[in-house]
BAZA-505287 format. One record per atom (N, C-alpha, C, O): residue number from 1; residue in three letters; atom name; x, y, z. Coordinates in steps of 0.2 Angstrom, whole numbers, plus 2048, in hexadecimal, padded with zeros to 3 digits. Example, Ala and Ser with C-alpha at 12.3 -4.5 7.8 and 13.67 -1.06 7.14 Angstrom:
2
<pt resi="1" resn="ala" name="N" c1="842" c2="7E4" c3="827"/>
<pt resi="1" resn="ala" name="CA" c1="83E" c2="7EA" c3="827"/>
<pt resi="1" resn="ala" name="C" c1="842" c2="7F0" c3="827"/>
<pt resi="1" resn="ala" name="O" c1="847" c2="7EF" c3="82A"/>
<pt resi="2" resn="ser" name="N" c1="840" c2="7F5" c3="823"/>
<pt resi="2" resn="ser" name="CA" c1="844" c2="7FB" c3="824"/>
<pt resi="2" resn="ser" name="C" c1="840" c2="800" c3="827"/>
<pt resi="2" resn="ser" name="O" c1="843" c2="806" c3="828"/>
//
This chain:
89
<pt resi="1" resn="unk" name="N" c1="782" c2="4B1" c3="8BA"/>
<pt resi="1" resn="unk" name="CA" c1="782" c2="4B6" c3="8B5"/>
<pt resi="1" resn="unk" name="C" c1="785" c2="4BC" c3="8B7"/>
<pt resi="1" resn="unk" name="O" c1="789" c2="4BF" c3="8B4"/>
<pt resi="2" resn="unk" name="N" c1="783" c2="4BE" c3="8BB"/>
<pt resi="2" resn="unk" name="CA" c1="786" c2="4C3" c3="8BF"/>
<pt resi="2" resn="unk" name="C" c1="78C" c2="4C4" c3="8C1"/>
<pt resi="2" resn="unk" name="O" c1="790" c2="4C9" c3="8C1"/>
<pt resi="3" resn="unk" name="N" c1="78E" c2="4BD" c3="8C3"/>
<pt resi="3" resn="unk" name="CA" c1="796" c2="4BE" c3="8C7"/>
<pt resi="3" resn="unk" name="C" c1="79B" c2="4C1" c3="8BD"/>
<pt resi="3" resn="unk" name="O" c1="79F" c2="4C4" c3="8BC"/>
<pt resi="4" resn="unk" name="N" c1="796" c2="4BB" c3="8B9"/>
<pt resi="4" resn="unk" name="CA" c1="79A" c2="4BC" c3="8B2"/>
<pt resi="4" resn="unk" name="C" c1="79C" c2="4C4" c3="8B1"/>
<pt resi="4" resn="unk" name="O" c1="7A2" c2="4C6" c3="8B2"/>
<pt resi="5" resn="unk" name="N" c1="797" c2="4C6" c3="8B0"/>
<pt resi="5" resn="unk" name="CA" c1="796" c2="4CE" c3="8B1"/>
<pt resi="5" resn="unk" name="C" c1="79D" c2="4D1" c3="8B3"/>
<pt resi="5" resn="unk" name="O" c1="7A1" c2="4D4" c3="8AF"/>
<pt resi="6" resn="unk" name="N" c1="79D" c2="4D0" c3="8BA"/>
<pt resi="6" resn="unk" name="CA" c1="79F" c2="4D4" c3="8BF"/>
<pt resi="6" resn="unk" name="C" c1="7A9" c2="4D2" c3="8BD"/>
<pt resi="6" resn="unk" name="O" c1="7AD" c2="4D7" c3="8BC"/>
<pt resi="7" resn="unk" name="N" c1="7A9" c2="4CC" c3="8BD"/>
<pt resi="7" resn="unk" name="CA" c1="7AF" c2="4CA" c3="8B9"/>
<pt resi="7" resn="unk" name="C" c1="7B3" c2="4CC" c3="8B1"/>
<pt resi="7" resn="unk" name="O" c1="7B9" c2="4CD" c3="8B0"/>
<pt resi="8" resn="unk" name="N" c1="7AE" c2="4CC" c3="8AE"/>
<pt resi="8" resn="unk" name="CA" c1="7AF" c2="4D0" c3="8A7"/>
<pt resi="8" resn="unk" name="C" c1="7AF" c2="4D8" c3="8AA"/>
<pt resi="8" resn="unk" name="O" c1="7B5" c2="4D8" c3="8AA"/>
<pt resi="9" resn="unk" name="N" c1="7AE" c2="4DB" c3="8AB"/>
<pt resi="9" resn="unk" name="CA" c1="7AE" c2="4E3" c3="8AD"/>
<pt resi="9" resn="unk" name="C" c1="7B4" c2="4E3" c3="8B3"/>
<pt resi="9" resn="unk" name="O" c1="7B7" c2="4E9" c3="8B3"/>
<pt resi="10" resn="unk" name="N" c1="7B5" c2="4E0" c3="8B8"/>
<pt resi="10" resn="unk" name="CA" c1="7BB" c2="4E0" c3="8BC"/>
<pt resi="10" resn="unk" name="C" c1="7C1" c2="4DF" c3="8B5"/>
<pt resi="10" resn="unk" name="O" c1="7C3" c2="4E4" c3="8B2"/>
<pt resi="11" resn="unk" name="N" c1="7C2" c2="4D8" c3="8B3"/>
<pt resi="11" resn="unk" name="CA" c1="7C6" c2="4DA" c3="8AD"/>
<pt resi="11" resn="unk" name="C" c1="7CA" c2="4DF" c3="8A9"/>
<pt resi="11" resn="unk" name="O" c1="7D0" c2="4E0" c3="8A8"/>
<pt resi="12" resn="unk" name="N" c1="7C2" c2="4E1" c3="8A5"/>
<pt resi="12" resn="unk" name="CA" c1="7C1" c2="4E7" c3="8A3"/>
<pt resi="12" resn="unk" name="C" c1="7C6" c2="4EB" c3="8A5"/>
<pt resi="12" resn="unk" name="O" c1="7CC" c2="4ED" c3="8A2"/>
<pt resi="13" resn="unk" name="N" c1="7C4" c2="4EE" c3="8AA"/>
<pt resi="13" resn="unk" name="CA" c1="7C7" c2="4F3" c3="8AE"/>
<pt resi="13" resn="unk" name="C" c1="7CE" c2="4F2" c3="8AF"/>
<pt resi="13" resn="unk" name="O" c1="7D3" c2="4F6" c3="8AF"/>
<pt resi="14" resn="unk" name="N" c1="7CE" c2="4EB" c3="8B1"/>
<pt resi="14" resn="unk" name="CA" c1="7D8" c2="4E9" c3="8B1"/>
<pt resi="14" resn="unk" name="C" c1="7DA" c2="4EB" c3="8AD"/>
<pt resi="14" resn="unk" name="O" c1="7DF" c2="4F0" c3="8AE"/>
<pt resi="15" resn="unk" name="N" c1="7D8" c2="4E9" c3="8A6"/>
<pt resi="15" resn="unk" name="CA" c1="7DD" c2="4EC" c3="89F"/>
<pt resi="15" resn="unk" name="C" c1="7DD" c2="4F1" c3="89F"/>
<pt resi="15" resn="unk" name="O" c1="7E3" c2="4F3" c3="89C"/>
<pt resi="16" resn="unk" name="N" c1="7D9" c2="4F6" c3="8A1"/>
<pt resi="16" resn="unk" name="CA" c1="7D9" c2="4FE" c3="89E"/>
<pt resi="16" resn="unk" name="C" c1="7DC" c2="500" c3="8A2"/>
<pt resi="16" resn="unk" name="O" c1="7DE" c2="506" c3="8A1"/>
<pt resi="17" resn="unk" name="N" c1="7DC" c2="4FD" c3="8AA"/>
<pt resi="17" resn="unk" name="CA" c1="7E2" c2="502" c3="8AD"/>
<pt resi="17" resn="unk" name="C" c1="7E9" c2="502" c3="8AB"/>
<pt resi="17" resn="unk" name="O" c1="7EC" c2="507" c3="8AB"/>
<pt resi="18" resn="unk" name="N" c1="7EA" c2="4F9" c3="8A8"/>
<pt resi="18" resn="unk" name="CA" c1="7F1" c2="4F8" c3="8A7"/>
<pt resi="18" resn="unk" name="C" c1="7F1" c2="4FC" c3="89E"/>
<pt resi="18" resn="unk" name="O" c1="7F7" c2="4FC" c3="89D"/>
<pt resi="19" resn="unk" name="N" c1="7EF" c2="4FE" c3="89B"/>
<pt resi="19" resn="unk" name="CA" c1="7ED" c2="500" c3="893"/>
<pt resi="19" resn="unk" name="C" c1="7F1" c2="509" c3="897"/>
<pt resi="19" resn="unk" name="O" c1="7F6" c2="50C" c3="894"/>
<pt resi="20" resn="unk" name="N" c1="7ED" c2="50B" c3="89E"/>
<pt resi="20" resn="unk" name="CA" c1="7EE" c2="512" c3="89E"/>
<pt resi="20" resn="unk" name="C" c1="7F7" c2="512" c3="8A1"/>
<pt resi="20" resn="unk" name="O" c1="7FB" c2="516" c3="8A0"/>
<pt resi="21" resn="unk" name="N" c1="7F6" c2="50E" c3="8A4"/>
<pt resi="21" resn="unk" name="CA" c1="7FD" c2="50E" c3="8A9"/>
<pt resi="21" resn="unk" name="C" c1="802" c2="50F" c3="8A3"/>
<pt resi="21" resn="unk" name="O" c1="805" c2="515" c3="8A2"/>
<pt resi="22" resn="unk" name="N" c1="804" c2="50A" c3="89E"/>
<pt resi="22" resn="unk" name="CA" c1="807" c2="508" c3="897"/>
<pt resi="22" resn="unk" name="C" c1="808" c2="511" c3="893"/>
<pt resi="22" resn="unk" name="O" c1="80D" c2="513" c3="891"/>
<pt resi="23" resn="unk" name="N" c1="801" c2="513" c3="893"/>
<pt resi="23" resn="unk" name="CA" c1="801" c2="518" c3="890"/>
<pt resi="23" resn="unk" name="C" c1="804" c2="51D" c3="894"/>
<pt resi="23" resn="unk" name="O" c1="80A" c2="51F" c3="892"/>
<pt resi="24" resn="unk" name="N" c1="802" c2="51F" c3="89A"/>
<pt resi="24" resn="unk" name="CA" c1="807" c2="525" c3="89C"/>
<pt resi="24" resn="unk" name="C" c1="80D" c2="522" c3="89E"/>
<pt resi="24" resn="unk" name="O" c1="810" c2="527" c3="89D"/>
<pt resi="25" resn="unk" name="N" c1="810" c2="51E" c3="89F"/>
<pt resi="25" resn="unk" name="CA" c1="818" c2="51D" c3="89E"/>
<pt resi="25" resn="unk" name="C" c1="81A" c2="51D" c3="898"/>
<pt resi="25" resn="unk" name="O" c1="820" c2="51F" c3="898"/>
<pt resi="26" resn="unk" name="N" c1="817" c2="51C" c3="893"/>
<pt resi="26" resn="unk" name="CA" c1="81A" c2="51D" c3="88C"/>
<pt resi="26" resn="unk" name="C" c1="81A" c2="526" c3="88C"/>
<pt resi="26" resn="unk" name="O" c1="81F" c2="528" c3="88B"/>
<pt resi="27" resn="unk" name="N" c1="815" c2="529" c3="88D"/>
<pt resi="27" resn="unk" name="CA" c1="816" c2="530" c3="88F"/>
<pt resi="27" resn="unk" name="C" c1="81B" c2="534" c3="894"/>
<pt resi="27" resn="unk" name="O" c1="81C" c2="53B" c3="894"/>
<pt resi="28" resn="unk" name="N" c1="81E" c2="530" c3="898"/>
<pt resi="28" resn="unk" name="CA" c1="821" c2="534" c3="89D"/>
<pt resi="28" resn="unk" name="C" c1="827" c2="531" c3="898"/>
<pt resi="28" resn="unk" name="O" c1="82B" c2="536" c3="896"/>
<pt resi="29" resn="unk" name="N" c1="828" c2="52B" c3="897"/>
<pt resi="29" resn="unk" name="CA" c1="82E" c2="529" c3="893"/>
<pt resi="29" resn="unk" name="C" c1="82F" c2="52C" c3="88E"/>
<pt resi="29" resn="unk" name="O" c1="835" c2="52D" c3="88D"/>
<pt resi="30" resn="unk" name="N" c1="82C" c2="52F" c3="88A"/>
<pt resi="30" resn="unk" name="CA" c1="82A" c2="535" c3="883"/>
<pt resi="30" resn="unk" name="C" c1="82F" c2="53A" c3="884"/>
<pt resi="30" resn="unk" name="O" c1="834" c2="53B" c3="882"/>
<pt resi="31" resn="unk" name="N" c1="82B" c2="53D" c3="889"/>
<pt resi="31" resn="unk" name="CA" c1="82D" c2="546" c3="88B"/>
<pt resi="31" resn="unk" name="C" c1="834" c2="544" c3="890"/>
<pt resi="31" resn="unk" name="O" c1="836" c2="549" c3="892"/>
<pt resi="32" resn="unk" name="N" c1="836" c2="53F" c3="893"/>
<pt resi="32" resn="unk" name="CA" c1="83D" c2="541" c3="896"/>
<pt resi="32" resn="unk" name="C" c1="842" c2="540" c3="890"/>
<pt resi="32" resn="unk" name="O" c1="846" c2="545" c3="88F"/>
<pt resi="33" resn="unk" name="N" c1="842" c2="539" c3="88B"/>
<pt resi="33" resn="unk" name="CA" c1="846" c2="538" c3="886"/>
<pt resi="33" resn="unk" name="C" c1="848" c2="53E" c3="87E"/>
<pt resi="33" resn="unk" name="O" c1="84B" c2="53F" c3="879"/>
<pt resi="34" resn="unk" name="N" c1="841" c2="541" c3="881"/>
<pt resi="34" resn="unk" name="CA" c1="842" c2="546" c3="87A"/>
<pt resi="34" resn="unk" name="C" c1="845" c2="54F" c3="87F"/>
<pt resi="34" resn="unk" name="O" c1="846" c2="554" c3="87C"/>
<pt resi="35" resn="unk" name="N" c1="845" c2="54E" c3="884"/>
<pt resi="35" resn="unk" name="CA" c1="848" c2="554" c3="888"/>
<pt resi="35" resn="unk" name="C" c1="84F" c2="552" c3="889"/>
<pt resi="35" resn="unk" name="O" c1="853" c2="557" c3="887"/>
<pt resi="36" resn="unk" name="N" c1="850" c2="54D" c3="88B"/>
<pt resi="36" resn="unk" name="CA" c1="856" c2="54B" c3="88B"/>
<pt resi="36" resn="unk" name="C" c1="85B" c2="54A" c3="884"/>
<pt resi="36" resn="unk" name="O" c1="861" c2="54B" c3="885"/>
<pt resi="37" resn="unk" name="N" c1="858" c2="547" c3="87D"/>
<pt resi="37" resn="unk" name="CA" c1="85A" c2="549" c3="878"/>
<pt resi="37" resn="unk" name="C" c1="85B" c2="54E" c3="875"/>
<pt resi="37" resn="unk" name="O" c1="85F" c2="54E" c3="871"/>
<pt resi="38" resn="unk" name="N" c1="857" c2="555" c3="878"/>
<pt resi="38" resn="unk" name="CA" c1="857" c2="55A" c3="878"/>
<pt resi="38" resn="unk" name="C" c1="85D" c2="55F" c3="87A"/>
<pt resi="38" resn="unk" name="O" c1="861" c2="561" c3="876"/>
<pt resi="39" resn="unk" name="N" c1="85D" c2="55E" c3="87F"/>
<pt resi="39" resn="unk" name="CA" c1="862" c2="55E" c3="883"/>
<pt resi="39" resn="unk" name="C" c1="869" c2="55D" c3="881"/>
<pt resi="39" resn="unk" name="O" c1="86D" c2="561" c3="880"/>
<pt resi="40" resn="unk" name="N" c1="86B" c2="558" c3="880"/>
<pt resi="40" resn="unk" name="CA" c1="86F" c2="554" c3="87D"/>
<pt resi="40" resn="unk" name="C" c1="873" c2="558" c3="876"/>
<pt resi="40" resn="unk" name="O" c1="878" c2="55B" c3="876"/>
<pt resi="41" resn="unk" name="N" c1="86C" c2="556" c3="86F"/>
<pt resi="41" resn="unk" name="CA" c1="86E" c2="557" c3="868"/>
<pt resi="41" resn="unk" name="C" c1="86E" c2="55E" c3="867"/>
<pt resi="41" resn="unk" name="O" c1="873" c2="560" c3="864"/>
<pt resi="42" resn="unk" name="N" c1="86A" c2="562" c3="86A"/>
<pt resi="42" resn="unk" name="CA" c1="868" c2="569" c3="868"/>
<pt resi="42" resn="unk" name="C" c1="86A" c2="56F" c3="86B"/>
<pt resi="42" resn="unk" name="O" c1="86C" c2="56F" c3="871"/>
<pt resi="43" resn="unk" name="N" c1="86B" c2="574" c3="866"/>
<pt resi="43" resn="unk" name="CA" c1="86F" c2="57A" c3="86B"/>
<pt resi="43" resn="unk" name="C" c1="86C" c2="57E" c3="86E"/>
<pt resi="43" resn="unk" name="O" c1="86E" c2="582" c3="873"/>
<pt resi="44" resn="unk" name="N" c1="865" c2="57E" c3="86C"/>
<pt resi="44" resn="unk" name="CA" c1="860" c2="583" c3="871"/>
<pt resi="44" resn="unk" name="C" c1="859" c2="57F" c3="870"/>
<pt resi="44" resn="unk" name="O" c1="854" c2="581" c3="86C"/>
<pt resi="45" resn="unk" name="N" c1="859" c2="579" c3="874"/>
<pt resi="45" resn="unk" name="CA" c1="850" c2="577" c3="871"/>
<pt resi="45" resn="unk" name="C" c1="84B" c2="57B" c3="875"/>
<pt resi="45" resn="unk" name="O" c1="84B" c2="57D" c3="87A"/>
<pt resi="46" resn="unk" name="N" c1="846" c2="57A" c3="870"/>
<pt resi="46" resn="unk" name="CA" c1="83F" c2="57D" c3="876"/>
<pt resi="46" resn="unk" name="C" c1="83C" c2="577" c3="879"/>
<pt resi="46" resn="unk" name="O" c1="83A" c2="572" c3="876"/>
<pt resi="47" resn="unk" name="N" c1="83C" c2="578" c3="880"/>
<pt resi="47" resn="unk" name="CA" c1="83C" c2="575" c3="884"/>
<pt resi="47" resn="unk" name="C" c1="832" c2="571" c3="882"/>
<pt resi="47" resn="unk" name="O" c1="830" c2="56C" c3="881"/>
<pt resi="48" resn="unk" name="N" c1="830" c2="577" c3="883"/>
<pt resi="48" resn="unk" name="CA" c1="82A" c2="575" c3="883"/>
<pt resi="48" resn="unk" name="C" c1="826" c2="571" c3="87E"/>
<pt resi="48" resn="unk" name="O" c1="822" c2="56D" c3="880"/>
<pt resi="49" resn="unk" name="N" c1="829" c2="573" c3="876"/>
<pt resi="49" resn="unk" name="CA" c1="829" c2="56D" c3="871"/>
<pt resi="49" resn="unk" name="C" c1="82B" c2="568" c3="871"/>
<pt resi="49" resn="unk" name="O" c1="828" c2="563" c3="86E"/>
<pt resi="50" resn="unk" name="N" c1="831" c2="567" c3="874"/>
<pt resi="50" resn="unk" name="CA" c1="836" c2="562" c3="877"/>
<pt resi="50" resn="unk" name="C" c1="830" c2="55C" c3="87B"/>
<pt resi="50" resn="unk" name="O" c1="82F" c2="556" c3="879"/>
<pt resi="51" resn="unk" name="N" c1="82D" c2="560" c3="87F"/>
<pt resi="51" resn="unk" name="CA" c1="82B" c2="55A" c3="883"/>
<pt resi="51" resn="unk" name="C" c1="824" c2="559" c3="87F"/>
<pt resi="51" resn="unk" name="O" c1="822" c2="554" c3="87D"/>
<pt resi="52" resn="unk" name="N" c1="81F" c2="55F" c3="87C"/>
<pt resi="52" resn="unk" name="CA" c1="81A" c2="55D" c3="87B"/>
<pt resi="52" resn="unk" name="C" c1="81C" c2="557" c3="876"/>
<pt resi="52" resn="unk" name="O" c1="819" c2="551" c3="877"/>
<pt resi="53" resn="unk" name="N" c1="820" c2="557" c3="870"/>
<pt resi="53" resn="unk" name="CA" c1="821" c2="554" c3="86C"/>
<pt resi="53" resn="unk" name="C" c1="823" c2="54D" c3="86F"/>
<pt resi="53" resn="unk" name="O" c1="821" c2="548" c3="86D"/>
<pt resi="54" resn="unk" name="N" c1="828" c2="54D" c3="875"/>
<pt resi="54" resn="unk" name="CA" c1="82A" c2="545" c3="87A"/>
<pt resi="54" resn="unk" name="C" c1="826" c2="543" c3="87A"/>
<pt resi="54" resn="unk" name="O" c1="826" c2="53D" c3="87A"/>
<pt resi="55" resn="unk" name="N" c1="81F" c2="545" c3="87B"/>
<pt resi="55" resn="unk" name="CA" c1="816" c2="544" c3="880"/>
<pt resi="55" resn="unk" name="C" c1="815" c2="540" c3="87A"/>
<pt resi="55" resn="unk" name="O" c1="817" c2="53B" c3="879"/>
<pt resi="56" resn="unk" name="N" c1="811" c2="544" c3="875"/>
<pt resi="56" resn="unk" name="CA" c1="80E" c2="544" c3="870"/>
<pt resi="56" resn="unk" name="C" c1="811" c2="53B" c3="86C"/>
<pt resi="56" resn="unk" name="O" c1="80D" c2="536" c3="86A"/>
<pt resi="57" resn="unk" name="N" c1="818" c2="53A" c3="86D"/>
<pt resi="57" resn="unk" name="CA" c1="81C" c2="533" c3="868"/>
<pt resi="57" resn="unk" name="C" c1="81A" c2="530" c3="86F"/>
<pt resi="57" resn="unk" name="O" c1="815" c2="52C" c3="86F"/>
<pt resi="58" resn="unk" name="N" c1="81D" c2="531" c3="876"/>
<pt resi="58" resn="unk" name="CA" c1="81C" c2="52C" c3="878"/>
<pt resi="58" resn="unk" name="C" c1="816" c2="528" c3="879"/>
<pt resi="58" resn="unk" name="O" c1="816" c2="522" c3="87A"/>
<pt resi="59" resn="unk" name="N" c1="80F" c2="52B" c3="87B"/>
<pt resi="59" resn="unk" name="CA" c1="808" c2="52B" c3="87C"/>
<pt resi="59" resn="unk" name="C" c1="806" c2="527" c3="875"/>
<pt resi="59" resn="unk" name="O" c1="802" c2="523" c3="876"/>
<pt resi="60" resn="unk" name="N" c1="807" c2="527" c3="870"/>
<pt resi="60" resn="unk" name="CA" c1="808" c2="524" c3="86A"/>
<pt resi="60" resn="unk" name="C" c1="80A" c2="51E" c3="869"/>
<pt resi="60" resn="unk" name="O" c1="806" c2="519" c3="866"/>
<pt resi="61" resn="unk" name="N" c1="811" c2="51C" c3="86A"/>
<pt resi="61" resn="unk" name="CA" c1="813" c2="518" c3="86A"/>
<pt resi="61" resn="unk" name="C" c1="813" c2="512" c3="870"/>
<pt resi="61" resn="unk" name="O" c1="813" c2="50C" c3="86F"/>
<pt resi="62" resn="unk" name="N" c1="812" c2="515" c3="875"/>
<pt resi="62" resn="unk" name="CA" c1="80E" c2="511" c3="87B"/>
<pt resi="62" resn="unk" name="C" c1="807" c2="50F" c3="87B"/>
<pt resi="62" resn="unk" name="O" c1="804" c2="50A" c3="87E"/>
<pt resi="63" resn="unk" name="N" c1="803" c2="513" c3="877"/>
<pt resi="63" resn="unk" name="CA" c1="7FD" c2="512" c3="876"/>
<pt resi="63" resn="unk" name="C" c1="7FC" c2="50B" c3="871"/>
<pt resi="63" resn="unk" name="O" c1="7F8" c2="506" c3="871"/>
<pt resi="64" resn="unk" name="N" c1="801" c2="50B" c3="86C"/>
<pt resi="64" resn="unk" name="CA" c1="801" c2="507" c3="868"/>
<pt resi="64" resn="unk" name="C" c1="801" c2="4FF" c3="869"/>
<pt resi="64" resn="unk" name="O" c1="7FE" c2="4FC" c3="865"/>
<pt resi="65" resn="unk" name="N" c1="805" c2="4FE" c3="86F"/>
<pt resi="65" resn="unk" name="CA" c1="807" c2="4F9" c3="874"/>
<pt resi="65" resn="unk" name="C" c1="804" c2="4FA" c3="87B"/>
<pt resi="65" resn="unk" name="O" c1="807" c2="4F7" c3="880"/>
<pt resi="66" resn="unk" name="N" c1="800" c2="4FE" c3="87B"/>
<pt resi="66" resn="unk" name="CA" c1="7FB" c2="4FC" c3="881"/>
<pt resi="66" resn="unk" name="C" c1="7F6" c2="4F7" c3="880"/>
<pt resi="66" resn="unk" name="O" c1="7F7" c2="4F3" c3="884"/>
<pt resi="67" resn="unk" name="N" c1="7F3" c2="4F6" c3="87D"/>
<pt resi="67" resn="unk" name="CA" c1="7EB" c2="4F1" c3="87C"/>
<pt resi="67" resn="unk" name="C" c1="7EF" c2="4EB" c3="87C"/>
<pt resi="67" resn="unk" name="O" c1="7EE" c2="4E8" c3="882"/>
<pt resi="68" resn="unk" name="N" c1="7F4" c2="4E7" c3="878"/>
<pt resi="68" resn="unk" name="CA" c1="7F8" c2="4E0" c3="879"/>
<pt resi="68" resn="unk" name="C" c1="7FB" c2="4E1" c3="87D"/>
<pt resi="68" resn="unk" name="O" c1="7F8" c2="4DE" c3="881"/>
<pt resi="69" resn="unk" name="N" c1="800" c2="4E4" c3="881"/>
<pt resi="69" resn="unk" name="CA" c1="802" c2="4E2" c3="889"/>
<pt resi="69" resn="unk" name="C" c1="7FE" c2="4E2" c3="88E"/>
<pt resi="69" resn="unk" name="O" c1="800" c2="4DF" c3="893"/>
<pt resi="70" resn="unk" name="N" c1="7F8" c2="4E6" c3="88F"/>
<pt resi="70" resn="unk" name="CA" c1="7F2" c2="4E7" c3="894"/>
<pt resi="70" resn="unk" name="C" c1="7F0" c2="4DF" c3="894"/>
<pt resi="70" resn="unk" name="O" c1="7EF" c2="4DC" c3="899"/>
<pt resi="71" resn="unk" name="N" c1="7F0" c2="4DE" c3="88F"/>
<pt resi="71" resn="unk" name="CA" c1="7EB" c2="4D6" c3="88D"/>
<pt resi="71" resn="unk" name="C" c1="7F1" c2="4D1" c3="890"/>
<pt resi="71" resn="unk" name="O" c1="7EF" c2="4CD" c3="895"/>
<pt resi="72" resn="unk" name="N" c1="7F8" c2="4D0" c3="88F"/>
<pt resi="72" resn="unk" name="CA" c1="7FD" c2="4CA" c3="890"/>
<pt resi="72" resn="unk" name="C" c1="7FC" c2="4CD" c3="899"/>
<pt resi="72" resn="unk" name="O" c1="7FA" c2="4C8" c3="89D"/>
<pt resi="73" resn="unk" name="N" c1="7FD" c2="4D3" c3="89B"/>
<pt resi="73" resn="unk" name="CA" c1="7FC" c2="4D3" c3="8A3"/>
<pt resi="73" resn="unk" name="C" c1="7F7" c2="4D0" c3="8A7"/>
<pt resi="73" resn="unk" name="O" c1="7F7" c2="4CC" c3="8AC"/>
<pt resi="74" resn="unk" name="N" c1="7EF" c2="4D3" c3="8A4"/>
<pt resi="74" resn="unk" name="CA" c1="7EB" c2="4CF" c3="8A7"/>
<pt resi="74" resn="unk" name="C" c1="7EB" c2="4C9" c3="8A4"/>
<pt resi="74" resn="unk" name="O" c1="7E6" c2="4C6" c3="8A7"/>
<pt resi="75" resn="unk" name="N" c1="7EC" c2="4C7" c3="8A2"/>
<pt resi="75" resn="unk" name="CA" c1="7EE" c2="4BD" c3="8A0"/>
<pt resi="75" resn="unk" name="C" c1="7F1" c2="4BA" c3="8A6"/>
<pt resi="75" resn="unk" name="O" c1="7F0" c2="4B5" c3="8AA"/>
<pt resi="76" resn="unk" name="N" c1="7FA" c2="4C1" c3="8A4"/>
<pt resi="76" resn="unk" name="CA" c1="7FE" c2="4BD" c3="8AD"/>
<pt resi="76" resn="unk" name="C" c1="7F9" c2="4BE" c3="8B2"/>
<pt resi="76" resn="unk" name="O" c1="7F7" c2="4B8" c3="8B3"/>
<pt resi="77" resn="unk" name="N" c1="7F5" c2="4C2" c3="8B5"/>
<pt resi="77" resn="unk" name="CA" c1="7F3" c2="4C5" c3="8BB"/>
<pt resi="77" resn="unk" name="C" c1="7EE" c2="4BE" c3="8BA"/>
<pt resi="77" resn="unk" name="O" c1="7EE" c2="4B9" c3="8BD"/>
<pt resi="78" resn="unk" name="N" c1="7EA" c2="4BE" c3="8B6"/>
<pt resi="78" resn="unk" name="CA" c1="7E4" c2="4B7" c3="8B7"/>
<pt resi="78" resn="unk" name="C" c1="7E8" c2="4B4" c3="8BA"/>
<pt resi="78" resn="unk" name="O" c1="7E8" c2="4B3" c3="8C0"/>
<pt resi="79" resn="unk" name="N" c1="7ED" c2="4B0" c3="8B5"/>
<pt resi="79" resn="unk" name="CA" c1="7F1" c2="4A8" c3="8B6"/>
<pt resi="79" resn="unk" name="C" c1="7F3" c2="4AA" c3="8C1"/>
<pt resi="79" resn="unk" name="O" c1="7F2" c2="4A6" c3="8C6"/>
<pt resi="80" resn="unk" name="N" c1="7F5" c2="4AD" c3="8C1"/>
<pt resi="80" resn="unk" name="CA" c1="7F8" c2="4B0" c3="8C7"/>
<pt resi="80" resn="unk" name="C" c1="7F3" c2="4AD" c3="8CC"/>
<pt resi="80" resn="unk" name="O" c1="7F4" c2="4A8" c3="8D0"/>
<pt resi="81" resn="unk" name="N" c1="7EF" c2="4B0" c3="8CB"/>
<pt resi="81" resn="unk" name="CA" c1="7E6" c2="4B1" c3="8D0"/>
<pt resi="81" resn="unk" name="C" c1="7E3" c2="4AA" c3="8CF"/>
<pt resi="81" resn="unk" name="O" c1="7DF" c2="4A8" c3="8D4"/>
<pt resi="82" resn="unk" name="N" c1="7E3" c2="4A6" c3="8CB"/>
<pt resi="82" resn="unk" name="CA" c1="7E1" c2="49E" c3="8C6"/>
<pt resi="82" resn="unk" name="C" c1="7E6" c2="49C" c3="8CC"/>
<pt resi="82" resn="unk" name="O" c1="7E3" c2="499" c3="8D1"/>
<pt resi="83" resn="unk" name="N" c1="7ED" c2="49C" c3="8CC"/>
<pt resi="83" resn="unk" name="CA" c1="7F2" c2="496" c3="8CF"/>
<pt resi="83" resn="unk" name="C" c1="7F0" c2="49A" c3="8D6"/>
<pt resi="83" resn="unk" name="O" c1="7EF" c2="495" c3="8D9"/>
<pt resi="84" resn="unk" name="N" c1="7EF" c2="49E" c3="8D9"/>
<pt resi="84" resn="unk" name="CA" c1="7EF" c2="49F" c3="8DF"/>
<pt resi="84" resn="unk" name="C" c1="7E8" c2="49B" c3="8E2"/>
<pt resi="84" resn="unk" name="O" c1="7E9" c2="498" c3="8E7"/>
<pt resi="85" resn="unk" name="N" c1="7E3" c2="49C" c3="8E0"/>
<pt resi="85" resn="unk" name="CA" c1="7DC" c2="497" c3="8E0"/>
<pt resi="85" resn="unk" name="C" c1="7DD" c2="490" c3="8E0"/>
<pt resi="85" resn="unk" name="O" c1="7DA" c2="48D" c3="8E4"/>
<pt resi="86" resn="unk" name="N" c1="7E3" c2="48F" c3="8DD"/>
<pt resi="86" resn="unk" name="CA" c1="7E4" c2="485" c3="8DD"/>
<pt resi="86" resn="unk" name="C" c1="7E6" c2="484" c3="8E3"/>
<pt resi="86" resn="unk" name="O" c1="7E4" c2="47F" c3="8E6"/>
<pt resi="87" resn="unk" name="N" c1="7EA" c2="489" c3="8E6"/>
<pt resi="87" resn="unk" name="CA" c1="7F0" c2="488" c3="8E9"/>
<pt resi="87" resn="unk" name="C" c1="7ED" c2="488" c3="8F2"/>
<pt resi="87" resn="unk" name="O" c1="7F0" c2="485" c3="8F6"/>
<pt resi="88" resn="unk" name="N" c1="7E7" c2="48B" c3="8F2"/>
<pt resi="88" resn="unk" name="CA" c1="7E3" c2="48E" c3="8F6"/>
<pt resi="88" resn="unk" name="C" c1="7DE" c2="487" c3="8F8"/>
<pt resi="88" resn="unk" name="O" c1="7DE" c2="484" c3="8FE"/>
<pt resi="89" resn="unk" name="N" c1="7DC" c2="485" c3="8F3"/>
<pt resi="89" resn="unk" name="CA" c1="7D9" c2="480" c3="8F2"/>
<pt resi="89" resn="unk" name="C" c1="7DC" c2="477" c3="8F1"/>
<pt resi="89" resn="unk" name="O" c1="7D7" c2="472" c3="8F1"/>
//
């Protein structure tokens, strides 16, 4: 019962790093493509809204799609850990 435990909360934890990883890359992805859009379209943007504004879309829309990719990675990462066990044995 215990090892169950310990496995369901190792898990756990797998998803929500990959859930966090997803989300700040979607944030870093945010605020360079909307600096750079900036950049680009505008003749004097502010910078600071620029980026808070990059953060804000991208942390959102990476949020959106973190909970289902976190889940297909730890699936791969099981399957990965499962065939390595056969393979072992």
């Amino acid at each position: 019962m215990l090892n169950i435990i310990r496995k369901i909360i190792r898990w756990f934890f797998t998803w929500l790093y990959f859930v966090l990883i997803i989300c700040l890359a979607g944030a870093v992805i945010g605020v360079v493509s909307h600096l750079l859009f900036g950049l680009i379209f505008m003749d004097s943007p502010d910078y600071g809204y620029q980026a808070a504004f990059g953060f804000s879309n991208g942390l959102r829309y990476g949020g959106v799609w973190a909970g289902g990719f976190a889940i297909v990675l730890c699936v791969m990462r099981a399957r990965k850990e499962y065939l390595q066990v056969q393979v072992e044995s």
